[in-house]
C-alpha positions as CSV (number, residue, x, y, z in Angstrom):
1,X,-2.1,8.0,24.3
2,X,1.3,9.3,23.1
3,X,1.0,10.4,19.2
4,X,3.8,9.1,16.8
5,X,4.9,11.0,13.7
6,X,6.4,10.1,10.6
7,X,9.4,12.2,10.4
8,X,11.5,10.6,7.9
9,X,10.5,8.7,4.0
10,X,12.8,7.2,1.5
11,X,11.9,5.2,-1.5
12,X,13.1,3.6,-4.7
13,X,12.0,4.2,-8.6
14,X,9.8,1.1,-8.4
15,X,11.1,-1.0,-11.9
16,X,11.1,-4.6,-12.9
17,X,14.7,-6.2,-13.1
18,X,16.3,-3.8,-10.9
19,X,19.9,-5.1,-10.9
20,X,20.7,-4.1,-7.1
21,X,20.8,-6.3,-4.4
22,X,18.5,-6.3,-1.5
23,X,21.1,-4.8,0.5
24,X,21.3,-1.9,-1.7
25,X,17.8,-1.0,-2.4
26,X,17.1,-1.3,2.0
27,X,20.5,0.5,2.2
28,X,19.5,3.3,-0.1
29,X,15.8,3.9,1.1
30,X,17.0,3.4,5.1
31,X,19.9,6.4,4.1
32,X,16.8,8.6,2.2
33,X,14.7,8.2,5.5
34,X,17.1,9.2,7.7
35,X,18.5,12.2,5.4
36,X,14.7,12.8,4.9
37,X,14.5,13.0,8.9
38,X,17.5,15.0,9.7
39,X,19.2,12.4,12.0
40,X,21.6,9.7,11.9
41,X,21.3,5.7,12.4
42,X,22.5,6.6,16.2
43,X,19.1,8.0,16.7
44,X,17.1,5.0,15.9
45,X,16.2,2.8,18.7
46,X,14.7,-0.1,16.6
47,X,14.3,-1.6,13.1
48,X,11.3,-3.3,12.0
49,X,11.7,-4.7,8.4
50,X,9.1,-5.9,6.1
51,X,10.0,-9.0,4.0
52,X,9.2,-12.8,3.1
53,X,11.6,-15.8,2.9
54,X,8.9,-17.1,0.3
55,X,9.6,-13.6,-2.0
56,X,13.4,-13.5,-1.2
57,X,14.1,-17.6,-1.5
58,X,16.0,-17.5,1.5
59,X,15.3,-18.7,5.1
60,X,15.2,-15.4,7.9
61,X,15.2,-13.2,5.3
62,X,15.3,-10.2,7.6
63,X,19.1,-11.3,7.6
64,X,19.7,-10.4,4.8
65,X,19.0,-6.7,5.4
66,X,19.5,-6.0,8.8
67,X,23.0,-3.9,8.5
68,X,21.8,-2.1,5.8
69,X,18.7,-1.0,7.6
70,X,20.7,-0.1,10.6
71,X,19.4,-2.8,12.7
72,X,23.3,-3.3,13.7
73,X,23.1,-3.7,18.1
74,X,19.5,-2.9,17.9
75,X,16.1,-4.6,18.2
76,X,15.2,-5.9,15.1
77,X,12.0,-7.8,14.1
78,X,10.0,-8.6,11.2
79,X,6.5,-8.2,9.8
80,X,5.8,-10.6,6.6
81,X,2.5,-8.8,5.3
82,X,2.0,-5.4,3.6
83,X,4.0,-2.1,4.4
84,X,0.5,-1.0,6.2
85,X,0.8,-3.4,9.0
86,X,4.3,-3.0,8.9
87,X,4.3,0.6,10.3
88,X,1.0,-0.5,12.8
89,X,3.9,-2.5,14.4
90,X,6.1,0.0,14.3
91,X,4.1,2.6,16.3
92,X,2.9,-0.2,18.3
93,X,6.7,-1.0,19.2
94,X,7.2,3.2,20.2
95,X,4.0,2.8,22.3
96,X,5.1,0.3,24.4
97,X,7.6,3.3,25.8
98,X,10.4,0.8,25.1
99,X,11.6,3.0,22.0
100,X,11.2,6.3,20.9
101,X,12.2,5.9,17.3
102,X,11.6,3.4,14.4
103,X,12.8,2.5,11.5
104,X,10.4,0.8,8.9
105,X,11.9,-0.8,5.9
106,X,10.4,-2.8,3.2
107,X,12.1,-4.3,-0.3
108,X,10.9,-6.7,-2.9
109,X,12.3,-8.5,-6.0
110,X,9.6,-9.8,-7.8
111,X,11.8,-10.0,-11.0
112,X,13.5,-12.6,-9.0
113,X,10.6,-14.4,-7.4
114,X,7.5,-16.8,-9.1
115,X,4.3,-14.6,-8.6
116,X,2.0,-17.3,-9.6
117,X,4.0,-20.0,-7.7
118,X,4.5,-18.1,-4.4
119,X,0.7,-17.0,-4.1
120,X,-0.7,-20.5,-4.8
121,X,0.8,-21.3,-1.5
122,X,-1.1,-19.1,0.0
123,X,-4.1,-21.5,-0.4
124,X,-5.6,-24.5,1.2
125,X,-3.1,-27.4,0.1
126,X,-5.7,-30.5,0.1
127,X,-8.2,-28.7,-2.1
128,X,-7.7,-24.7,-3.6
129,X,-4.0,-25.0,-4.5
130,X,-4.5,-28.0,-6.3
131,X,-6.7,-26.1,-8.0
132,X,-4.1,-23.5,-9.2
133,X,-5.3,-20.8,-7.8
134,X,-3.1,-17.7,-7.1
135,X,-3.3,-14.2,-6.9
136,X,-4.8,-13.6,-10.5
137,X,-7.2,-16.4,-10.9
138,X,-8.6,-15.5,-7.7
139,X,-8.9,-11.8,-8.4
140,X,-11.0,-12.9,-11.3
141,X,-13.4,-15.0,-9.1
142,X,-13.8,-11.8,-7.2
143,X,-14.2,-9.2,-9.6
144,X,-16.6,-11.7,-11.0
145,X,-18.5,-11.6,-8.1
146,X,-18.0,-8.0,-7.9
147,X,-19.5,-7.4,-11.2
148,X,-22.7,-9.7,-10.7
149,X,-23.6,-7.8,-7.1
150,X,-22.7,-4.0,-8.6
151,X,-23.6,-4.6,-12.6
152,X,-19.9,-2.8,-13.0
153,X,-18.6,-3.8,-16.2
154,X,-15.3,-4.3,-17.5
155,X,-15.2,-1.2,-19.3
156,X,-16.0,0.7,-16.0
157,X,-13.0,-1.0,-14.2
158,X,-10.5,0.0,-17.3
159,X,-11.4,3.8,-16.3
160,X,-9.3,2.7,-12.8
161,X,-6.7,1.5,-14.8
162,X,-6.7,4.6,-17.4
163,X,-7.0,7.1,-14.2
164,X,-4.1,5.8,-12.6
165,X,-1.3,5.0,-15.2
166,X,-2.1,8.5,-15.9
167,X,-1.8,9.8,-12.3
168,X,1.7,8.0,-12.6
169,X,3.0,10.1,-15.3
170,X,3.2,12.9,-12.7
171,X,5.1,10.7,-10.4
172,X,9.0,10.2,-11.2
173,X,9.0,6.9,-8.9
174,X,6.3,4.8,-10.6
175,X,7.1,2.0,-12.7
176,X,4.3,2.2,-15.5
177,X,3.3,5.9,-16.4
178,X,1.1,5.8,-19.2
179,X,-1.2,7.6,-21.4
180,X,-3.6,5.0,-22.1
181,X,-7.5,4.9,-23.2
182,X,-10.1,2.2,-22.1
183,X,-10.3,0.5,-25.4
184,X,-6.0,0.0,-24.8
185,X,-7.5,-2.0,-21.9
186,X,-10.1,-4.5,-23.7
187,X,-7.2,-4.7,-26.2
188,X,-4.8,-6.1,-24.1
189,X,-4.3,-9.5,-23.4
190,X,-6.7,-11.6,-21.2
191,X,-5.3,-13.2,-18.3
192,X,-8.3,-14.6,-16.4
193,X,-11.4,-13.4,-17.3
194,X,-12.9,-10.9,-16.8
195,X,-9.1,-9.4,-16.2
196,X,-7.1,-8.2,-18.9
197,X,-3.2,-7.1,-18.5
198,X,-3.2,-3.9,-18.0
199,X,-6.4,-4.8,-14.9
200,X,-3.3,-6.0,-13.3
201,X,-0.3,-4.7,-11.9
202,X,3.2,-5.4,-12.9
203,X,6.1,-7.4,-11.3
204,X,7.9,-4.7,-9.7
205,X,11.2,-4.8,-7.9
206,X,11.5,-1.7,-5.1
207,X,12.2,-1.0,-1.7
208,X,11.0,2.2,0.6
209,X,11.0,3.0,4.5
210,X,10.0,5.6,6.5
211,X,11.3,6.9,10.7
212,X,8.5,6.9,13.3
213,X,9.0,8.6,16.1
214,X,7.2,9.3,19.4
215,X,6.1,12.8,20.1
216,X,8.2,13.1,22.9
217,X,11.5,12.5,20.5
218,X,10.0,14.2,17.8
219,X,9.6,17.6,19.2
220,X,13.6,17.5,20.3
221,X,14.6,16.9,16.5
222,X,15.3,20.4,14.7
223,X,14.1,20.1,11.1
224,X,12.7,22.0,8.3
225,X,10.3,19.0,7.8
226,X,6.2,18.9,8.0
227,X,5.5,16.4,11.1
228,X,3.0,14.2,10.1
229,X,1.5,12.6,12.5
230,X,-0.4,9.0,12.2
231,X,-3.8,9.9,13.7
232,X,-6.0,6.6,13.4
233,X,-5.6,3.3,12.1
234,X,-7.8,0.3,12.3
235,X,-7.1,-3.7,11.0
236,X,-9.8,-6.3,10.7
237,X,-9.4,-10.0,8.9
238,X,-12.2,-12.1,7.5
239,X,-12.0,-15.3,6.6
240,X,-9.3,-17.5,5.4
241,X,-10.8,-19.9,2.6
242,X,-12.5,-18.0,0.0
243,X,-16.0,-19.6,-0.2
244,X,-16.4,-18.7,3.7
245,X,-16.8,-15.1,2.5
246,X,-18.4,-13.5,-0.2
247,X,-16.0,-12.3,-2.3
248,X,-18.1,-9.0,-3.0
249,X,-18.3,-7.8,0.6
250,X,-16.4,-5.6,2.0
251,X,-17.1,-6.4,5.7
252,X,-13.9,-6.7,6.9
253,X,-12.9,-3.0,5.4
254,X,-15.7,-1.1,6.9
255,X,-14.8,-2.5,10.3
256,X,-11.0,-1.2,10.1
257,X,-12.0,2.1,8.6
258,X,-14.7,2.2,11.1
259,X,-11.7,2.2,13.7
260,X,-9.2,4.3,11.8
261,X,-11.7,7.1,11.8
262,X,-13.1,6.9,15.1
263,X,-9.5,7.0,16.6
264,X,-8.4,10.1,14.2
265,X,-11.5,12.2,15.4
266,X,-12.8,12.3,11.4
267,X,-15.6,11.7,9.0
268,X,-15.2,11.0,5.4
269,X,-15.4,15.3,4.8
270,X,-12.7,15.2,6.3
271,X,-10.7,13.3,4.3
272,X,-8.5,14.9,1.1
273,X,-6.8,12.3,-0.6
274,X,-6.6,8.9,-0.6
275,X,-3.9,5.9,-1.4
276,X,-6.3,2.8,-2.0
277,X,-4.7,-0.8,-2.7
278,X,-5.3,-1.4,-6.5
279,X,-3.4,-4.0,-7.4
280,X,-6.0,-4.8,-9.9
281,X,-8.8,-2.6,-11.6
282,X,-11.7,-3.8,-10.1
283,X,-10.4,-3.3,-6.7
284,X,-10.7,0.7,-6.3
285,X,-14.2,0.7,-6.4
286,X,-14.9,-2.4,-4.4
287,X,-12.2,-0.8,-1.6
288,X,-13.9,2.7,-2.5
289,X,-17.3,1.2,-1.1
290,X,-15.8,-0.3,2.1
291,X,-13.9,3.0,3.1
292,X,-17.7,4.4,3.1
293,X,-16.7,6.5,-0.2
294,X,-19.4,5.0,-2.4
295,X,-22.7,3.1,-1.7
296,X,-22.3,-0.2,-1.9
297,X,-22.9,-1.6,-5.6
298,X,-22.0,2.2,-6.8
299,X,-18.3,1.9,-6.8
300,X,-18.2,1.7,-10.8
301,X,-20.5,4.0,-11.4
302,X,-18.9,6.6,-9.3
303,X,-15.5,6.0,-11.6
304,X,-17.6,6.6,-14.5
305,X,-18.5,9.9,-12.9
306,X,-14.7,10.9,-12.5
307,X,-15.6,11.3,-9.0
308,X,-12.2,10.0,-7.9
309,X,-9.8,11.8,-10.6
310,X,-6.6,14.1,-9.2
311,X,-9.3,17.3,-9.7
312,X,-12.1,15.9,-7.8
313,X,-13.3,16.4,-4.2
314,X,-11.2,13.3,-3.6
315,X,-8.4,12.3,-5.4
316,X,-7.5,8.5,-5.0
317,X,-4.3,7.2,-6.0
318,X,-2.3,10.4,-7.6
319,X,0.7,8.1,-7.1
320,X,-0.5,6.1,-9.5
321,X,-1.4,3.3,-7.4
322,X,-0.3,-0.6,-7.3
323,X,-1.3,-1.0,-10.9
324,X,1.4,1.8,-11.6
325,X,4.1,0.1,-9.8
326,X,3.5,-3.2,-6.8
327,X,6.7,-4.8,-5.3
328,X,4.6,-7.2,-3.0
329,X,4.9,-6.0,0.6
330,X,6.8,-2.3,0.1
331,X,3.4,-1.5,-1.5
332,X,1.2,-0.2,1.4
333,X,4.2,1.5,3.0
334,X,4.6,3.6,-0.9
335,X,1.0,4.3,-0.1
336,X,1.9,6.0,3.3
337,X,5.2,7.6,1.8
338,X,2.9,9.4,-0.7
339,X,0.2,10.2,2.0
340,X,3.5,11.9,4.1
341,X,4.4,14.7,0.6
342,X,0.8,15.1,0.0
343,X,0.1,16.7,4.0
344,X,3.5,18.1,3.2
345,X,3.0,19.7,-0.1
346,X,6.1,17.8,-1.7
347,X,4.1,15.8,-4.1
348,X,5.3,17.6,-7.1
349,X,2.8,17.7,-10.1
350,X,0.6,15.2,-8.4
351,X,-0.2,17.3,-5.6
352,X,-3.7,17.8,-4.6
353,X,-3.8,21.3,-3.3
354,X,-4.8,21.8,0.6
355,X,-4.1,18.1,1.4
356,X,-4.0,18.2,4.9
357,X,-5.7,14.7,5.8
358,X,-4.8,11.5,4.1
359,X,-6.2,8.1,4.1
360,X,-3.4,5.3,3.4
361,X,-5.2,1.3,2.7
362,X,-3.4,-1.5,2.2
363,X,-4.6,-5.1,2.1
364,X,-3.1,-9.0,3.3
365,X,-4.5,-12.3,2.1
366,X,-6.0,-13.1,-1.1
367,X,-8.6,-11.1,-2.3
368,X,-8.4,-8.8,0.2
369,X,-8.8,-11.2,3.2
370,X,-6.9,-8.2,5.9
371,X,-6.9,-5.1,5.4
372,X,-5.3,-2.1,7.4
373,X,-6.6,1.5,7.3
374,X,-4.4,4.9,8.2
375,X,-5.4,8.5,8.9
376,X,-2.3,11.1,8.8
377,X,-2.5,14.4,8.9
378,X,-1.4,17.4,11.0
C-alpha cells in the first residue's frame, strides 16, 4: 500500500468569541497549510472539510467554506465527526489513486453555537433527550462509572486537569494556559457531579487543516520540511444508546489501537508522545487504559505517579489537550497538527526531545462511543 504524508499544517489561536467569520478562520489555516507545505492551491487535487450544519446553524455547511478552503473546481466532500476521521478520509480519498493530494480543513464556533442544546440531539428522542442529557451530564454518568470500576477519585482526575492547563502555557495556540493546583479544581464550580469546571473544556472557537499527500507526489515537492508520514490508524464504534455499553469499558479503543499499531509495525515502546482526547478530566486515564498505556482500573493512579507529565517516558498532551482549548470537530485534527511539530522538532517549549513516533486519538459520539487512533512518524 502506497504511504501518505502530512506535508503541510496550519492552525488558529483556539479562543472563545473569535470575531472572524468562518470563511476567515478556513481561509487563514487552508493559506498556513499550504505555505506550511511549500505549494500552492493549484497543487491540491481535493478538499475534504470537517464541519456540522448543527454547530454552524446553517444547511450544507461545507458551503460555506468551500472557496476559502480551495475547494473552487475541485472535489469537495465533507466529514461531520472529529478532525481524526476527517484526515482517515482524506488518506482514504489519496488511496483510491484518484488524487494525489488533500486538503483537510476543519473550523468551529462554539461561541456561536448551544453546546448543551446541540449535544442533547445527539440522543435517543423518545426516552434519553427527554431526559436532558448532553455532553456534560453524560460525561458525569461516565466518570461515575469510571470512578466505581478504578476507585479513581476526583482529586486524581484534577491532576489531568492541573498537567495540562500547564502543558498549555508552553503552547502559544491554546485557549486556557494556566498555572493551576488541584484544590483550584474542587474549588471551582460543580457542573454535574462528580465534574467540576475546570474537569471540562471550554467553548472554543478555531479552525486548523493540514495537506496529505501520496508518496508518489510527495517526493516531487522540494521543501525544507520533515515528511511525516501517517503509518497506522485503526477506528472501531460501540454502541449507540448508553446503557448498551458500560460506560467504563474501553472496548471499542483497544480494538482501533489494536489496528493502528498492527498497521504502523509498533508496540507501545515505541511510542514517544501522545495527543489523547480530554475533553474532560476523567477521560485521560480512562483513554490511557484503552490505548494499552495503563492496566485497566490503573489509569488514576498512574496520573498520581506523574507517569504521563512532559518529562516522563511518555508525555501525553504537551499541547495542552482539549481541556486547554476544544472547538468541537477541529479538535482531533489540533491533536495530529501537534503530533506533525513534535516528529519535526518544531514544538517550541513543549517539545519532548527525540519524538520521533506519535500517537494522535480522537473520539465521536457521546462518551466516547467512536474512537479513531493514528500512528505518525518517520
Amino acid at each position: 500500500m502506497e504511504r501518505v504524508a502530512v506535508i503541510g499544517v496550519g492552525q488558529t489561536k483556539y479562543e472563545t468569541d473569535k470575531r472572524e467569520t468562518f470563511h476567515e478562520l478556513v481561509w487563514e489555516v487552508a493559506n498556513k497549510a499550504l505555505n506550511d507545505a511549500g505549494i500552492t492551491v493549484r497543487e491540491i487535487d481535493n478538499v475534504v472539510t470537517i464541519s456540522s450544519d448543527f454547530w454552524d446553524g446553517r444547511t450544507i455547511s461545507t458551503m460555506a467554506v468551500s472557496d476559502t478552503s480551495g475547494g473552487y473546481d475541485k472535489d469537495i466532500t465533507t466529514v461531520e465527526g472529529d478532525g481524526t476521521f476527517g484526515v482517515l478520509y482524506g488518506m482514504m480519498r489519496i488511496l483510491s489513486g484518484s488524487f494525489g493530494t488533500t486538503m483537510v480543513v476543519a473550523h468551529h464556533k462554539g461561541s456561536e453555537s448551544n453546546m448543551a442544546g446541540i449535544t442533547n440531539t445527539s440522543f435517543d428522542p423518545l426516552v434519553e433527550r427527554k431526559l436532558g442529557l448532553d455532553a456534560i451530564t453524560s460525561s458525569a454518568l461516565q466518570a461515575r462509572r469510571y470512578m466505581t470500576v478504578s476507585g479513581g477519585t476526583e482529586e486524581q482526575f484534577a491532576l489531568v486537569s492541573v498537567k495540562n492547563h500547564g502543558n498549555a502555557m508552553r503552547n502559544p495556540f491554546a485557549q486556557l494556559p494556566m498555572d493551576i493546583t488541584v484544590e483550584d479544581v474542587m474549588a471551582s464550580e460543580m457542573l454535574a457531579s462528580p465534574l467540576k469546571k475546570l474537569d471540562c473544556s471550554p467553548v472554543s472557537d478555531g479552525a486548523a487543516a493540514v495537506v496529505l499527500a501520496a508518496e508518489r507526489s510527495a517526493k516531487k515537492m522540494t521543501t525544507n520540511k520533515k515528511r511525516v508520514w501517517l503509518n497506522g490508524v485503526g477506528h472501531c464504534t460501540d454502541a449507540y444508546r448508553l446503557g448498551d455499553r458500560d460506560l467504563a469499558d474501553t472496548r471499542a479503543l483497544k480494538k482501533a489501537a489494536k489496528k493502528a499499531y498492527d498497521m504502523a509495525g509498533v508496540t507501545l515502546d515505541d511510542i514517544d508522545v501522545a495527543e489523547v482526547y480530554d475533553a474532560f478530566s476523567y477521560m485521560e486515564p480512562l483513554w490511557l487504559e484503552g490505548l494499552g498505556f495503563c492496566e485497566d482500573g490503573q489509569g488514576p493512579e498512574q496520573i498520581e505517579r506523574g507517569n504521563f507529565t512532559l518529562d516522563s517516558e511518555l508525555p501525553v498532551n504537551p499541547s495542552g489537550g482539549r481541556l486547554s482549548a476544544n472547538p468541537v470537530q477541529v479538535a482531533g485534527l489540533a491533536g495530529v497538527i501537534e503530533c506533525v511539530l513534535q516528529c519535526r522538532g518544531e514544538a517550541g517549549r513543549r517539545q519532548v526531545r527525540g519524538a520521533e513516533v506519535a500517537l494522535a486519538h480522537g473520539i465521536n459520539g457521546m462518551c466516547g462511543q467512536s474512537h479513531c487512533v493514528w500512528i505518525l512518524g518517520k
